[in-house]
MMTF fields as JSON, N, C-alpha, C and O atoms, coordinates in Angstrom:
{
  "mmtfVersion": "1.0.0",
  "mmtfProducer": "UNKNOWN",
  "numBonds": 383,
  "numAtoms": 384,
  "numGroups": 96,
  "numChains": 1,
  "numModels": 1,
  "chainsPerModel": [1],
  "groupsPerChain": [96],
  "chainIdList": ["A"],
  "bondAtomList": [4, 2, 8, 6, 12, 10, 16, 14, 20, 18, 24, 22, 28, 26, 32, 30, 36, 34, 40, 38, 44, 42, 48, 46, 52, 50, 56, 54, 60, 58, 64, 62, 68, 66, 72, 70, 76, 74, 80, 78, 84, 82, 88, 86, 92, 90, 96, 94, 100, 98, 104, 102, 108, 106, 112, 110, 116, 114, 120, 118, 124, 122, 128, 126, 132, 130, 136, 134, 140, 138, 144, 142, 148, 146, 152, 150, 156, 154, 160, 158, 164, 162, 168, 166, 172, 170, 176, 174, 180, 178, 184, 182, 188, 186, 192, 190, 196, 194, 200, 198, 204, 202, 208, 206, 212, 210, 216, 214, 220, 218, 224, 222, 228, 226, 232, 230, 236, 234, 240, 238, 244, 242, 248, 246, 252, 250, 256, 254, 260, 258, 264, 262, 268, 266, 272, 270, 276, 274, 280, 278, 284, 282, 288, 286, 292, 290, 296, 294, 300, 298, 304, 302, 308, 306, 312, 310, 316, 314, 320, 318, 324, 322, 328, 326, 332, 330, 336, 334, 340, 338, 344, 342, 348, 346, 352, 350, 356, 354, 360, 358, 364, 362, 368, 366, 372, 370, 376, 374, 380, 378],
  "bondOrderList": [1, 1, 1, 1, 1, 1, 1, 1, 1, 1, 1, 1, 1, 1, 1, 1, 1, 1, 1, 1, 1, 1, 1, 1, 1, 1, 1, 1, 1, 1, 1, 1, 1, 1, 1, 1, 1, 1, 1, 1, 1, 1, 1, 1, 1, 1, 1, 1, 1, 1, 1, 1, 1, 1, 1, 1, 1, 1, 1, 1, 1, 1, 1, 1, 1, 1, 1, 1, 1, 1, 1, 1, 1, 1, 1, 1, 1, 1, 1, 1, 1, 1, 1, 1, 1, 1, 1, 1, 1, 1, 1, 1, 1, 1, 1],
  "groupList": [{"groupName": "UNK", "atomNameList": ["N", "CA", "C", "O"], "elementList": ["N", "C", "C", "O"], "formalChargeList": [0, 0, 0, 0], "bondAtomList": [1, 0, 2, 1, 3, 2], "bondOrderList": [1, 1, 2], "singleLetterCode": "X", "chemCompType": "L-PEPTIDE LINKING"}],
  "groupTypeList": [0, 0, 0, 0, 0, 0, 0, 0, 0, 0, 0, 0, 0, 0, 0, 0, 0, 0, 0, 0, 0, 0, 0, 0, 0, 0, 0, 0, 0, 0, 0, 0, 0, 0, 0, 0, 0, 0, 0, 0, 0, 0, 0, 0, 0, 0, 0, 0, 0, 0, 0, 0, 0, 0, 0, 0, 0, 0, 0, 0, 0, 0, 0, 0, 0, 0, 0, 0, 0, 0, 0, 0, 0, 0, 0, 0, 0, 0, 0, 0, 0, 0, 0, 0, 0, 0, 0, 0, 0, 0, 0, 0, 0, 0, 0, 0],
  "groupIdList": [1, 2, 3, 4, 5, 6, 7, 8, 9, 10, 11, 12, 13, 14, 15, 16, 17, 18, 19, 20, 21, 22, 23, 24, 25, 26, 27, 28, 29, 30, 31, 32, 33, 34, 35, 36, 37, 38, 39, 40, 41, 42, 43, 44, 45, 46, 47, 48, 49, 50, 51, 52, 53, 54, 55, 56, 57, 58, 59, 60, 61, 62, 63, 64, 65, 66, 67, 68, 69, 70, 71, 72, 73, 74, 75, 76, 77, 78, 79, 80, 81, 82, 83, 84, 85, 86, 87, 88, 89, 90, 91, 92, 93, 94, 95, 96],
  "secStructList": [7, 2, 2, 2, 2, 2, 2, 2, 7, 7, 6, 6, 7, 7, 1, 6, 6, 6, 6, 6, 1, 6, 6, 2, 2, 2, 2, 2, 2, 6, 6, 7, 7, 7, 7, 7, 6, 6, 7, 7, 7, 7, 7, 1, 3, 3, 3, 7, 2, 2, 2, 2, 2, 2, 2, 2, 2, 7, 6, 2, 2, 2, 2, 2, 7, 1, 7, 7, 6, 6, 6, 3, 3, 3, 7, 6, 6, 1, 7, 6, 6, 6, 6, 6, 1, 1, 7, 7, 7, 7, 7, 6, 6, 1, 7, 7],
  "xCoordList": [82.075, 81.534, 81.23, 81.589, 80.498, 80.468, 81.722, 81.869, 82.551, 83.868, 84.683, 85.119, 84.987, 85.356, 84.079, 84.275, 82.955, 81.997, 82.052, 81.826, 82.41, 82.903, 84.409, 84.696, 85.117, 86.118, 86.219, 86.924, 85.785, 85.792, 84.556, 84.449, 83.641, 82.148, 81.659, 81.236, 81.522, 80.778, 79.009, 78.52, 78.419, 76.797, 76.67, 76.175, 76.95, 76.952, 77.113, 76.574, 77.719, 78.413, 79.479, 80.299, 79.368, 81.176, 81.791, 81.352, 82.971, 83.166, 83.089, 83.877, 81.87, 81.263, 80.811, 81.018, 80.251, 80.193, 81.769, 81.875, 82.782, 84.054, 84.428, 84.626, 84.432, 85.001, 84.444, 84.816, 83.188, 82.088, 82.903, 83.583, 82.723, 83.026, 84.61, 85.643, 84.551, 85.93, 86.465, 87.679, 86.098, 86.991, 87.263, 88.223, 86.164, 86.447, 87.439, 88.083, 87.776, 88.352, 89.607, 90.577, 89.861, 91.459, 91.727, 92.952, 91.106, 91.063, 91.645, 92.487, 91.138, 91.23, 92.626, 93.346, 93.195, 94.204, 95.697, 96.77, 95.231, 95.907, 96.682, 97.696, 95.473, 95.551, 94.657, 94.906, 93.68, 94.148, 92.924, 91.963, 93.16, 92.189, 91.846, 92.654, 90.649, 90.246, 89.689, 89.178, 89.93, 89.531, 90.816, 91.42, 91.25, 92.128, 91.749, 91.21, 92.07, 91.405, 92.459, 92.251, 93.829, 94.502, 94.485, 95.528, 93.19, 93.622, 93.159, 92.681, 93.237, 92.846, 92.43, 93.205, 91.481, 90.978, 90.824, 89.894, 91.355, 90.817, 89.741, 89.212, 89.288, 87.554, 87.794, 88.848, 86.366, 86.118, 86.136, 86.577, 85.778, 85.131, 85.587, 85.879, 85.709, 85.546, 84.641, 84.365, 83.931, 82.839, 83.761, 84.908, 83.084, 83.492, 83.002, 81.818, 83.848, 84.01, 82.446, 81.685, 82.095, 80.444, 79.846, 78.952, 79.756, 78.84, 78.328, 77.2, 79.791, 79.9, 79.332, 78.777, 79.548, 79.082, 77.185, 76.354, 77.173, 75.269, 74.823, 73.833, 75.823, 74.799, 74.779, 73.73, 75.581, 75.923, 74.978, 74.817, 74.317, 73.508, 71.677, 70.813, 71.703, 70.659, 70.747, 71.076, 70.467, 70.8, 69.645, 69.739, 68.634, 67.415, 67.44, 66.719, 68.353, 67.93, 68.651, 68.509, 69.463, 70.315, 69.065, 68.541, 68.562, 67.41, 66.637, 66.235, 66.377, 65.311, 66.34, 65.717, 67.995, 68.377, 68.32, 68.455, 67.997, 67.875, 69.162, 69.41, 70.837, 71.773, 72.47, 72.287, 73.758, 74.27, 75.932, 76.92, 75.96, 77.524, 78.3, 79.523, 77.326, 77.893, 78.708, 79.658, 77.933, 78.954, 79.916, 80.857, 80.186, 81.226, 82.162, 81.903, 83.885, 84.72, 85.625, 86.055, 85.82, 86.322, 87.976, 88.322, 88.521, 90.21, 90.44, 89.523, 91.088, 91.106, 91.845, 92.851, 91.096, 91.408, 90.653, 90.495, 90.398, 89.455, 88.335, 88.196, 87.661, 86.744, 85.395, 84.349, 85.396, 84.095, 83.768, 84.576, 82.347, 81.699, 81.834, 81.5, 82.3, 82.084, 82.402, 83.172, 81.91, 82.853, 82.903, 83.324, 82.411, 82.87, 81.849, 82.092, 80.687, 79.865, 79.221, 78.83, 79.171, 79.03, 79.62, 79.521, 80.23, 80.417, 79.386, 78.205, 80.139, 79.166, 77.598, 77.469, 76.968, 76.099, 76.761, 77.192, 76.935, 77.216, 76.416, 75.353, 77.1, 76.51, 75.448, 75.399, 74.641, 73.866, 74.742, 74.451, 75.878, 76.531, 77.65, 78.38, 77.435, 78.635, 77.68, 76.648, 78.432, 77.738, 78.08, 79.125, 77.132, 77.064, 78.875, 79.313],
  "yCoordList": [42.76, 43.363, 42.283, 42.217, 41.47, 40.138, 39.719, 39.672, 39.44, 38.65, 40.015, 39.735, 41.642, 42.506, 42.361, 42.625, 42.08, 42.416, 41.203, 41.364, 39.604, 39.011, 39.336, 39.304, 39.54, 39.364, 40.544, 40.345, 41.88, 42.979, 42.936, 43.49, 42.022, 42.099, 43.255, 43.535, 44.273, 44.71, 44.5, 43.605, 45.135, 44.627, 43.479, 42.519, 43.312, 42.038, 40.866, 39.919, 40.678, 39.606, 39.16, 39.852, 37.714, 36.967, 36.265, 36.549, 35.201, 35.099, 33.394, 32.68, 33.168, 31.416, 31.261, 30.229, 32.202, 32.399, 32.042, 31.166, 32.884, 32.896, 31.024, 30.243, 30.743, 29.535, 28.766, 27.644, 29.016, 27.51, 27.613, 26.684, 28.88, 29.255, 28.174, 27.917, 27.881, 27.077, 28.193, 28.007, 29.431, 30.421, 31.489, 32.259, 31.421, 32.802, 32.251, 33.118, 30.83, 30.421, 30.395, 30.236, 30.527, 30.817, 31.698, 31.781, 32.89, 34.27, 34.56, 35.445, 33.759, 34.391, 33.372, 33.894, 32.274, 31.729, 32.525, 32.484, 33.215, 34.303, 35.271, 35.647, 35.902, 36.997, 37.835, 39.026, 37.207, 38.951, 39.755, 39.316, 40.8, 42.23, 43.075, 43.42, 43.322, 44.411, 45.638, 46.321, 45.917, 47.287, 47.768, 46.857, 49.027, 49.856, 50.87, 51.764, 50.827, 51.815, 52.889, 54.014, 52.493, 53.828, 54.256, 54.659, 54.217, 55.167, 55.972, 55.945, 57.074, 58.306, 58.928, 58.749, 59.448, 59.733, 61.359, 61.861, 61.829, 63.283, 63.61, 63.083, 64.716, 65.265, 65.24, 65.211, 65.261, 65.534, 66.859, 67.493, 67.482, 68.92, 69.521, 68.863, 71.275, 72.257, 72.99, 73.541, 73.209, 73.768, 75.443, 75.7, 76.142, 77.68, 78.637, 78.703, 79.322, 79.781, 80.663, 80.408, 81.154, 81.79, 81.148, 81.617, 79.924, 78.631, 78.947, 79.265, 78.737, 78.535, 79.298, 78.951, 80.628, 81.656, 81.907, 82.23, 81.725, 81.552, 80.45, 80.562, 79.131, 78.025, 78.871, 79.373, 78.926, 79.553, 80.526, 80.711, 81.188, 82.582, 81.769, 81.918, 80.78, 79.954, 78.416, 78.252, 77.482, 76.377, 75.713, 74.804, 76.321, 75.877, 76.062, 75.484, 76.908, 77.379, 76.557, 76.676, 75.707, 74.61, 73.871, 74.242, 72.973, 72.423, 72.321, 71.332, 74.231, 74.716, 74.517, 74.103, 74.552, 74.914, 73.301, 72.112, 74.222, 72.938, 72.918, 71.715, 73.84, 72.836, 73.911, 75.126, 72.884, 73.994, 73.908, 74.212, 73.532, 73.759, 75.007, 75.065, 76.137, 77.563, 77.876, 78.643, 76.874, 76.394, 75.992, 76.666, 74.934, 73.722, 74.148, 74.458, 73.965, 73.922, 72.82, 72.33, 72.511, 70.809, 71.645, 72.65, 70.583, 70.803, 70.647, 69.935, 70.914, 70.674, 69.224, 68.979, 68.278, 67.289, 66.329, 65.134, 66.619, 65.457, 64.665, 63.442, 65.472, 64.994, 65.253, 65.329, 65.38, 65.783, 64.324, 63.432, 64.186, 62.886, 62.042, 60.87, 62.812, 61.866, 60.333, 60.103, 59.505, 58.338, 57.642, 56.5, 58.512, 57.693, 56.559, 55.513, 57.007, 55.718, 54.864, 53.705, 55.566, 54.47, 55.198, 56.423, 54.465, 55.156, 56.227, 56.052, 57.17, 57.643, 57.131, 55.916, 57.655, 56.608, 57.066, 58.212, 55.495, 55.42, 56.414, 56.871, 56.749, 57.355, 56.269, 55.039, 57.268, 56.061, 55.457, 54.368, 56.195, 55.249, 54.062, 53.388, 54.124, 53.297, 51.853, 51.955, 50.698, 49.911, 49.594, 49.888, 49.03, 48.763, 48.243, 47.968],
  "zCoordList": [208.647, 209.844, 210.876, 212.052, 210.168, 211.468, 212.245, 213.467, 211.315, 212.028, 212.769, 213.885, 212.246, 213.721, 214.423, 215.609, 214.221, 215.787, 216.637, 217.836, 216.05, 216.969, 217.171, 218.367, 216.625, 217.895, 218.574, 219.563, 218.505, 219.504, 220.615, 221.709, 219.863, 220.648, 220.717, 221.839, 219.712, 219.141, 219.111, 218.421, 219.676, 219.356, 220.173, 219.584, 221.268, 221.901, 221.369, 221.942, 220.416, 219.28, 220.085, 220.688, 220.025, 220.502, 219.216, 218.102, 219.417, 218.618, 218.146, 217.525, 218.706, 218.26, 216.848, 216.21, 216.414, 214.979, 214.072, 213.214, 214.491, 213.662, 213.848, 212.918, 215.152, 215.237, 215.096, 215.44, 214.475, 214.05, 212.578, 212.144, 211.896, 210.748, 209.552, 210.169, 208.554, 208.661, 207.986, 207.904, 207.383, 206.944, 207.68, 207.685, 208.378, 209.452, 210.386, 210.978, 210.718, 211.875, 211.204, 211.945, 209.819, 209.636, 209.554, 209.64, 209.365, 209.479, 211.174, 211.329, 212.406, 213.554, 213.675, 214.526, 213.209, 213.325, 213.097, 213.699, 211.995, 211.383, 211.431, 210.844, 212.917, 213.611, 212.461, 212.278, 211.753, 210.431, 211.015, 211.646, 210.711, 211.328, 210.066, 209.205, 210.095, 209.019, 209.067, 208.179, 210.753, 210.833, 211.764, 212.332, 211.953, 212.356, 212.74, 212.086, 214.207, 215.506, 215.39, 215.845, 214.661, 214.735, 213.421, 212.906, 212.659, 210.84, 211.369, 212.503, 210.433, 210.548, 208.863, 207.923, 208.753, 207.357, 207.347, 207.978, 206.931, 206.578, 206.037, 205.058, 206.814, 206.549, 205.075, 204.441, 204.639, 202.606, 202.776, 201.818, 203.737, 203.77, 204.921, 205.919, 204.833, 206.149, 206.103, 205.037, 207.213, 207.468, 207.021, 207.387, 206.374, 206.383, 207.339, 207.672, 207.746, 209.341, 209.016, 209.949, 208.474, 207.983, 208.238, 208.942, 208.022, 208.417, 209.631, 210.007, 210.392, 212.024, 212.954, 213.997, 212.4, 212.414, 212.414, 213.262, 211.679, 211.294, 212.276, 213.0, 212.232, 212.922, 214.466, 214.868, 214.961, 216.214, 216.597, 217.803, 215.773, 215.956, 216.096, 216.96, 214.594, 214.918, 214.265, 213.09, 215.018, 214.637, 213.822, 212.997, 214.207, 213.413, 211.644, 210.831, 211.431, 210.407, 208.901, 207.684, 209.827, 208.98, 208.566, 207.516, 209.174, 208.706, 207.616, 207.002, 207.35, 206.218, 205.312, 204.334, 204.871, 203.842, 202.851, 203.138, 201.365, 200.411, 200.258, 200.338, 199.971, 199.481, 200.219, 200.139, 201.352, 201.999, 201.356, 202.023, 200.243, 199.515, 199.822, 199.952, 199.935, 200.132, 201.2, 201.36, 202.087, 203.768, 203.557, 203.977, 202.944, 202.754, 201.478, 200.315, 202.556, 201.304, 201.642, 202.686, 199.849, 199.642, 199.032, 198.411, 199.625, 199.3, 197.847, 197.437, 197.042, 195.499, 195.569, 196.234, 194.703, 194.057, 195.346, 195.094, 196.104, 196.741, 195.988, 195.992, 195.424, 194.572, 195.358, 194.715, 196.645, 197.267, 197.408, 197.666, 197.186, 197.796, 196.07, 195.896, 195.131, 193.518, 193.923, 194.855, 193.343, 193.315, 194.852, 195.04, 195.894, 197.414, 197.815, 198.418, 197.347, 197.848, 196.765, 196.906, 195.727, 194.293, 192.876, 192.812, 191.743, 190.849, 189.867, 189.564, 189.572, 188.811, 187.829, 187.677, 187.478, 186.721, 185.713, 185.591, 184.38, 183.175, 182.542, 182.963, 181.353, 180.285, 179.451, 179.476, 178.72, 177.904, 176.821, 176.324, 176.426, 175.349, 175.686, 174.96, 177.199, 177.634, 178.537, 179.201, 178.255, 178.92, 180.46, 181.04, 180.908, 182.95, 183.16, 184.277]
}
């Protein structure tokens, strides 16, 4: 994150950091880039048109709900959020 926020300047970041740097400065010698303004990721989820429906009528009422899965449908084999931001937790018979 440091080295795209200097060289896009990002966060008011330049890029004196990279070129003080002796690895970041072969990195910018490089050209190499690690973020991509043209990916594109497909949603995990679609809102179900009921959803849309209800929020639309009242928006407040999203707020109160404890689990709004009933809204949300996940494409088969996405996996939903499993696995996206940390692995499952181990079992107790399996080690870290």
């Amino acid at each position: 994150l440091s080295y795209e926020a200097g060289l896009r300047g990002w966060g008011g970041f330049t890029d004196t950091h990279i070129r003080a740097d002796p690895h970041f400065s072969l990195l910018l010698a490089k050209n190499i880039h690690f973020y991509n303004e043209g990916a594109k990721l497909p949603p995990l989820f679609h809102v179900k048109p009921d959803a849309v429906e209800l929020f639309n009528q009242d928006p407040s009422h999203f707020f109160d709900l404890d689990d709004v899965e009933d809204l949300l449908e996940y494409d088969e084999g996405d996996g939903g959020y499993e696995g996206a931001v940390m692995p499952d937790a181990p079992r107790d018979d399996e080690p870290f």
